[in-house]
LOVOTOR-460925 format. One line per field, with one value per residue (C-alpha): residue number from 1; y, z, x. Coordinates in Angstrom, 3 decimals. Layout:
BEGIN
kedo <- NUM,...
Y <- Y,...
Z <- Z,...
X <- X,...
***
This chain:
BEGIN
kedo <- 1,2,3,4,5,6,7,8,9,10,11,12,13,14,15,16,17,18,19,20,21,22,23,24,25,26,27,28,29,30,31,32,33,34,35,36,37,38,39,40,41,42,43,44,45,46,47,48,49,50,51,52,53,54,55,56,57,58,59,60,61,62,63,64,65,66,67,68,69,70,71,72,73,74,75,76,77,78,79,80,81,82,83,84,85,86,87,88,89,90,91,92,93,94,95,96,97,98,99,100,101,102,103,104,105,106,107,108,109,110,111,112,113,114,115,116,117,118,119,120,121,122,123,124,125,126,127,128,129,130,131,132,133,134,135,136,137,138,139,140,141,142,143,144,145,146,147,148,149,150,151,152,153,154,155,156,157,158,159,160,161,162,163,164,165,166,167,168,169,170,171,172,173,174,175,176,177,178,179,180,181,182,183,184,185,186,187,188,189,190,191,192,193,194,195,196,197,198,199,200,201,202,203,204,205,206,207,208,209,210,211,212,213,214,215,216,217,218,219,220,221,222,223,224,225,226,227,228,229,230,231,232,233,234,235,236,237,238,239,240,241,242,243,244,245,246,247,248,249,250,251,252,253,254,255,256,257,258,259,260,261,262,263,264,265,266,267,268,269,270,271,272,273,274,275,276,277,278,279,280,281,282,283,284,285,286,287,288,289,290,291,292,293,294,295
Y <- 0.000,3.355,5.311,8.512,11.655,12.157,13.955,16.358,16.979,20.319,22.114,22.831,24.624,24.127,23.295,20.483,19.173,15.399,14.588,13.590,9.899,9.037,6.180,3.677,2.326,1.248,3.823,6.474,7.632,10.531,11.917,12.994,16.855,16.086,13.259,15.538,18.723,20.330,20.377,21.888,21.137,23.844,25.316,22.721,21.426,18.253,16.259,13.979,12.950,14.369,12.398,12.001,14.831,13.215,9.655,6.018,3.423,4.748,2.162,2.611,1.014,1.016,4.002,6.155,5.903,6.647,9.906,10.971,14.620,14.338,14.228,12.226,10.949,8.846,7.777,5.509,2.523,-0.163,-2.730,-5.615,-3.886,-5.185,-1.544,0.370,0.410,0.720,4.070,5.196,5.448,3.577,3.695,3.736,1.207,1.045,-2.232,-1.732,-5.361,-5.186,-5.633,-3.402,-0.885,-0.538,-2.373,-1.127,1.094,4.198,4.280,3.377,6.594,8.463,7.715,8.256,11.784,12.717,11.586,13.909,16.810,16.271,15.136,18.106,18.129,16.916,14.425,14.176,11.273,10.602,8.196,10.608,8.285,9.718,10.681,12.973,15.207,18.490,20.784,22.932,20.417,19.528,23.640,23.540,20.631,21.496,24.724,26.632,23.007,22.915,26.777,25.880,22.879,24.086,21.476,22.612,22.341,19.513,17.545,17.909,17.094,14.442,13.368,13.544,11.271,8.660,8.551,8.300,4.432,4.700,5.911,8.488,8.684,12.231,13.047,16.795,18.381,20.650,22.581,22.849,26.822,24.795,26.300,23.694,22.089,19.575,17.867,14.920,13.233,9.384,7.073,3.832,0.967,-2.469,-4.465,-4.029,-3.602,-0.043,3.461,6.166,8.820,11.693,14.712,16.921,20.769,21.550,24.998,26.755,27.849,24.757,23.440,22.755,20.194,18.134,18.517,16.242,13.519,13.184,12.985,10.139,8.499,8.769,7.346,4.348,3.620,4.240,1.786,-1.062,-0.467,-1.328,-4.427,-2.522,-3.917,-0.795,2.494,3.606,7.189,7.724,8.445,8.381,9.683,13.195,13.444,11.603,12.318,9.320,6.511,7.038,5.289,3.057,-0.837,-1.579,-0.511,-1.079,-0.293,2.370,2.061,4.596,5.518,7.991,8.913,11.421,12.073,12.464,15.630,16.813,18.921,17.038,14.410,17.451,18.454,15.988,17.176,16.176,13.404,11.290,11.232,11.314,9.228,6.568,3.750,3.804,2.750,2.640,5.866,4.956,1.288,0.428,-3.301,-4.464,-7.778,-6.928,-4.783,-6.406,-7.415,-3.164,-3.471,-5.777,-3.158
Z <- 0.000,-0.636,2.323,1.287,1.318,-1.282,-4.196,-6.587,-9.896,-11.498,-11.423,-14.341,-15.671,-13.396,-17.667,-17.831,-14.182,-14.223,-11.278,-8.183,-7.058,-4.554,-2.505,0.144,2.749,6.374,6.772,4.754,1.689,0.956,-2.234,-2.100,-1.918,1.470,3.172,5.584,8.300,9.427,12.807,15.322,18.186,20.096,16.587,14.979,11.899,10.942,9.883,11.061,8.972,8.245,10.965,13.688,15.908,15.844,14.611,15.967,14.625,11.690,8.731,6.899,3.567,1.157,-1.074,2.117,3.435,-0.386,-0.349,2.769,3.478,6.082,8.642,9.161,12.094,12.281,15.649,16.571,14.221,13.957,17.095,14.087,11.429,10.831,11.326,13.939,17.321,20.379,22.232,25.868,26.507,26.349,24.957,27.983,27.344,29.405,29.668,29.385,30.386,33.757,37.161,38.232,36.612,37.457,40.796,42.232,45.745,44.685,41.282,41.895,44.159,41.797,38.947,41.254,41.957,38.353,37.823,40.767,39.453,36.030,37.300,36.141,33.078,29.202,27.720,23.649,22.265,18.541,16.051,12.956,9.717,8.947,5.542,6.112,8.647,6.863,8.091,8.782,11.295,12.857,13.403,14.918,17.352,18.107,17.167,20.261,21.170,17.792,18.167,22.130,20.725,17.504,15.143,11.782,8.963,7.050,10.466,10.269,6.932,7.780,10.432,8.011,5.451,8.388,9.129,5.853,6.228,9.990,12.380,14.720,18.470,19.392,22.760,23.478,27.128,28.131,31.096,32.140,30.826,27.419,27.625,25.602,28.607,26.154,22.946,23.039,19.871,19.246,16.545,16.821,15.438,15.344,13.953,17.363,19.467,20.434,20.633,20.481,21.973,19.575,21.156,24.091,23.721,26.909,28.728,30.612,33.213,34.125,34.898,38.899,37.554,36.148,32.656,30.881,33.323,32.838,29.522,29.515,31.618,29.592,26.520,28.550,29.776,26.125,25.153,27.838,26.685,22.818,23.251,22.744,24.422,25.135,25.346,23.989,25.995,23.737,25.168,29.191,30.160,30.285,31.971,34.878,34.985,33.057,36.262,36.816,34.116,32.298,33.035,30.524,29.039,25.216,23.669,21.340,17.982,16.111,13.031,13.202,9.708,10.752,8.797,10.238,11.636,11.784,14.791,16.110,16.999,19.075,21.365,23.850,24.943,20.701,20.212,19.442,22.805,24.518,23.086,20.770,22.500,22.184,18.814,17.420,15.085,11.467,12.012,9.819,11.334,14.671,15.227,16.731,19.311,20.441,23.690,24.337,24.576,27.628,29.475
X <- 0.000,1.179,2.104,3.178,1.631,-1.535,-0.748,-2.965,-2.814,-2.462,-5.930,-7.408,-10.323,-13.615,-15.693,-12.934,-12.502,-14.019,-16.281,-15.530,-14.891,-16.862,-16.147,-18.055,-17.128,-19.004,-21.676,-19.607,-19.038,-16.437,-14.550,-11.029,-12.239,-14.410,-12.517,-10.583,-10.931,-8.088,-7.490,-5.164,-3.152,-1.596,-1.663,0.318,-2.215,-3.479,-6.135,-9.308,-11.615,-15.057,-16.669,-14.791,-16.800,-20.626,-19.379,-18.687,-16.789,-15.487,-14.832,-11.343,-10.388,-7.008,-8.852,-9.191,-5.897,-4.761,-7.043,-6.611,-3.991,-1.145,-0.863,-3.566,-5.290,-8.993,-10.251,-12.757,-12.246,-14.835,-13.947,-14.135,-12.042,-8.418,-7.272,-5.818,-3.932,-5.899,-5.126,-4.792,-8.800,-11.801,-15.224,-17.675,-20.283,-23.361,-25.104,-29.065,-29.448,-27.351,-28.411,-25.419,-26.732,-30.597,-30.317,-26.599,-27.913,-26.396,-27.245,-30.375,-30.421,-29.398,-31.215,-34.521,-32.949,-32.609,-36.115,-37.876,-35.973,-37.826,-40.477,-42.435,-40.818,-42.274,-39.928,-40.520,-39.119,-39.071,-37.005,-36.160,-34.355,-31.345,-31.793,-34.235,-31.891,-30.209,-27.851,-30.184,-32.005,-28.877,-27.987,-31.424,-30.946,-27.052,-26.003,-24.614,-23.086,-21.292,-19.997,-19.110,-17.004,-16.140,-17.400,-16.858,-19.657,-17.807,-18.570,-21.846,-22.136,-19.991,-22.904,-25.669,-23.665,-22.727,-26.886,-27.986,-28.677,-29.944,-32.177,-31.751,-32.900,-33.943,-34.746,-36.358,-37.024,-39.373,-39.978,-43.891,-43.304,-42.652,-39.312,-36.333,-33.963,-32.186,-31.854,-29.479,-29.058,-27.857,-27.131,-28.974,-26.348,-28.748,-25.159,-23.805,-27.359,-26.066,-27.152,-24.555,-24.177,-23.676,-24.252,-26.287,-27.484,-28.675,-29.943,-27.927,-30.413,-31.076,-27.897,-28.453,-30.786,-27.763,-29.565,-26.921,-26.851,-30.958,-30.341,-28.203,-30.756,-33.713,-31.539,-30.585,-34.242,-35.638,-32.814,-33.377,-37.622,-36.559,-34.538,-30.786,-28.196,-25.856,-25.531,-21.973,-20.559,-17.845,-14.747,-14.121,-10.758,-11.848,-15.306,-15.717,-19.739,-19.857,-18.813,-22.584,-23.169,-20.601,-20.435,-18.235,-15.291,-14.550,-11.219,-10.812,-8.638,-6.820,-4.561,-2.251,-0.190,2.672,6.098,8.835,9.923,6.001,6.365,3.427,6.473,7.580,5.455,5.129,1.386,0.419,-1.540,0.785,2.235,-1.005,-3.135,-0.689,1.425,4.833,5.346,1.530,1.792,2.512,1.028,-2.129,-3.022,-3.861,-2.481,0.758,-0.904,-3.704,-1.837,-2.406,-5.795,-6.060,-3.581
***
């Protein structure tokens, strides 16, 4: 396979330029013009791919690595795929069908806390199919979380392409006012019996209320009520509101592309360092560091 950097050819006039390829793979299809979004590290560029903010388990094939700008980095690779190294954090899986979870004393406490604090709340619960979602939609479900995270526009595209062969859980809040306290939006993936977590807009003025936490809850009940078997967190190294929750932890695999001399290679806060083991950045397959994952 070739590994080095993706070359363009001279442009030429927009009359003559052939279409673009567009290629399929997993849930995703991309062309060489809308595979990538630049992204930064204390400045220092790179890219992830167009769904890497609002996306699980993203499928990788020879003709993306071949498209794909550098440096290059794709998180969250399918747990079944022959690509990737697993990095330094987990998935945080909750399992609807566990007794720890629903019957554990103090979770059980405080899921009936969460509950009386909404009690006089209006949840509105609806399964949208993806294709039908447009940017606009999605600006209108997440748009202050998108600016508060910055999540670029080719991410949400990104989003909508990912969903255009699922369904998608939407859960709405409303105070008795009729005043908006959340939208949380997930992915429903029936090859793996999950629901993903994709993302939560909540209200500011109701954050004493823990708005977030209840939002999580009411996907994991809806969940356990439809016959899914977990509810995937995404990440948990960085937010520890999610202990509440997770029963399981999955690991997460990665490719990282970087040249040498990238000044990524530098800094030793980069990803690289942080989130790669020693030795796992410039390695496609997983074989030879599947002993990682148990660590």
């Amino acid at each position: 396979m070739r590994m080095e950097m993706f070359s363009v050819a001279t442009a030429t006039s927009k009359a003559f330029d052939p279409p673009a390829h567009t290629h399929r793979v997993g849930h995703q299809t991309f062309t060489a013009g809308n595979l990538c979004v630049p992204s930064y590290h204390n400045e220092i560029p790179y890219y992830t791919t167009r769904w890497d903010a609002l996306c699980p388990y993203i499928a990788v094939s020879e003709e993306m690595i071949a498209c794909a700008k550098r440096p290059l980095i794709v998180y969250a690779l399918p747990p079944d795929s022959p690509y990737g190294v697993p990095i330094n954090d987990k998935y945080g899986l909750v399992d609807l069908r566990s007794q720890s979870l629903w019957e554990d004393p103090r979770r059980s406490r405080k899921f009936s806390e969460l509950s009386k604090r909404f009690k006089q709340f209006r949840l509105e619960t609806t399964l949208v199919a993806g294709r039908t979602l447009d940017v606009s939609t999605m600006l209108e479900m997440g748009g202050e979380h998108f600016d508060k995270c910055e999540i670029a526009i080719q991410e949400i595209e990104g989003f909508l392409d990912y969903v255009r062969t699922l369904d998608v859980l939407v859960i709405r809040c409303f105070h008795e006012s009729g005043e908006l306290v959340f939208t949380d939006v997930s992915i429903l993936l029936p090859a793996y019996e999950q629901i993903y977590g994709s993302f939560c807009q909540w209200n500011e003025n109701y954050r004493s209320r823990s708005p977030g936490l209840y939002a999580c809850l009411a996907v994991c009940e809806w969940g356990r009520d439809n016959g899914y078997h977990y509810y995937n967190l995404g990440p948990v190294g960085d937010y520890n509101y999610k202990d509440l929750f997770v029963t399981d932890l999955q690991p997460i695999y990665a490719i990282a592309l970087v040249e040498p001399g990238h000044p990524l290679w530098n800094d030793p806060t980069s990803p690289l360092h942080t989130d790669f083991p020693a030795g796992g950045v410039n390695k496609l397959y997983r074989r030879k560091f599947e002993v990682i994952s148990s660590g």
